[in-house]
C-alpha positions in Angstrom: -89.5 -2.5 -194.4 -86.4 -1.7 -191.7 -87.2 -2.0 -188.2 -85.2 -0.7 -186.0 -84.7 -2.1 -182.5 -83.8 0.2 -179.4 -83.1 -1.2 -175.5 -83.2 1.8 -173.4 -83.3 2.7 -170.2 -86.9 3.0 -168.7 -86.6 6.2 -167.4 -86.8 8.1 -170.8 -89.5 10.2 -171.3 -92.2 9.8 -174.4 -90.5 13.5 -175.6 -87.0 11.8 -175.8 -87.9 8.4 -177.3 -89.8 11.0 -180.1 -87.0 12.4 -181.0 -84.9 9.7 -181.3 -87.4 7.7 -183.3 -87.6 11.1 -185.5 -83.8 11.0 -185.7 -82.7 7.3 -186.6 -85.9 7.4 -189.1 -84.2 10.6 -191.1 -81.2 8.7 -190.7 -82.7 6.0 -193.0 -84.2 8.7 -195.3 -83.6 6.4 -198.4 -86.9 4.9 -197.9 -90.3 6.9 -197.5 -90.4 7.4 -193.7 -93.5 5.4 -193.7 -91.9 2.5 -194.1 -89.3 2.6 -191.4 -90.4 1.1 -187.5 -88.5 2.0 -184.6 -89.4 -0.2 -181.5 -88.6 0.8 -177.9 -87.7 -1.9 -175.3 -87.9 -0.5 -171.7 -85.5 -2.2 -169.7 -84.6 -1.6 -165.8 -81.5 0.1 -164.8 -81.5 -3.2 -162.3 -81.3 -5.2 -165.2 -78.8 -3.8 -167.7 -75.3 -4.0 -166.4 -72.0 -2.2 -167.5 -68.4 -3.4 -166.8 -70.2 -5.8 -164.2 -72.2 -3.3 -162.2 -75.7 -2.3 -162.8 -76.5 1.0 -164.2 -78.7 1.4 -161.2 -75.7 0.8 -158.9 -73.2 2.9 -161.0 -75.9 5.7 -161.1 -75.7 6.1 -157.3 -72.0 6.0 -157.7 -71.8 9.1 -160.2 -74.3 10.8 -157.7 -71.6 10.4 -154.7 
C-alpha cells in the first residue's frame, strides 16, 4: 500500500488538503483508491526556508 507523504505550509485549509489528497490519489489510479494514504505534515512558514529566507519572511516581502 503507497503512502504518500506531503510537507505543507500550515496555513492550508482542510478544503485544499482534500483536494490534493483527492488528486495525488487519482494520480495513483493503478491501485483501488483504498489502498493509497496521503499524510499531511503541517509545518510553520517560520520553519521552512527558501534560498535562505523563511517563507514567513519572503511572504512579507511579496506583500511590500
Amino acid at each position: 500500500m503507497p503512502c504518500v507523504s506531503i510537507r505543507i505550509l500550515e496555513a492550508h485549509s482542510q478544503a485544499r488538503k482534500e483536494e490534493i489528497a483527492d488528486r495525488v490519489t487519482a494520480a495513483v489510479a493503478q491501485l483501488p483508491r483504498d489502498a493509497v494514504w496521503v499524510v499531511f505534515e503541517g509545518v510553520a512558514a517560520e520553519d521552512w526556508y527558501a534560498g535562505g529566507l523563511a517563507v514567513s519572511e519572503l511572504k512579507q516581502q511579496a506583500r511590500s
